[in-house]
N, C-alpha and C positions, 0 to 999 in steps of 0.2 A: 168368365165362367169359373166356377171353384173348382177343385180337386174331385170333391164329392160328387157335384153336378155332372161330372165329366163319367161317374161308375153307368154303367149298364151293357149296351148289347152292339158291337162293331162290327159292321161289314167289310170285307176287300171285296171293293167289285171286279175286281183283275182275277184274283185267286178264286172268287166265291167261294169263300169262306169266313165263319162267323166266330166272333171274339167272345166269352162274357166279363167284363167288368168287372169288380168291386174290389179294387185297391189300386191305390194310384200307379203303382207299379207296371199294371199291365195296357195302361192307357196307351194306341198304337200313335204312334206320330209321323206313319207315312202319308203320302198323298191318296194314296190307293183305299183307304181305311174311312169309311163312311157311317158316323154315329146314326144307331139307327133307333134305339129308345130306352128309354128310363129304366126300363123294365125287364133287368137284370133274372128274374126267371119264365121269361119266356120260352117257350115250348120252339124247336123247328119247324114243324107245320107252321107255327103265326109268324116268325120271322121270315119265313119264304112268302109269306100271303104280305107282309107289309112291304118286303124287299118290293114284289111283283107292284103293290097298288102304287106305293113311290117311283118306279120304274126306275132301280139303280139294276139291275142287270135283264137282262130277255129273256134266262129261263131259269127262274125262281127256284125249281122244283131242282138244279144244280146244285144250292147252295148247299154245305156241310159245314160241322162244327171244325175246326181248327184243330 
């Protein structure tokens, strides 16, 4: 996976909380840190509806930005 392929939208399922992307810099490298799509500006509403439909955490409606 490139550097670039790696830019978009991070979850911690531990913290539920959300990353955005787009420079290498901020790519998370724990375990906890769950890629969750390309699509670097997504809204929270849809990151809590894809967290839920993936089922990385039990209550979506938790998650917040970082």
């Amino acid at each position: 996976m490139t550097q670039q392929s790696k830019f978009g939208i991070y979850l911690n399922t531990k913290e539920k909380k959300v990353r955005r992307v787009n420079s290498p810099y901020g790519i998370p490298t724990a375990k906890d840190w769950a890629y969750l799509t390309t699509e670097v500006n997504m809204t929270l509403l849809n990151i809590r509806k894809l967290a839920g439909e993936k089922k990385l955490v039990s209550q979506p409606d938790s998650i917040v930005w970082e």
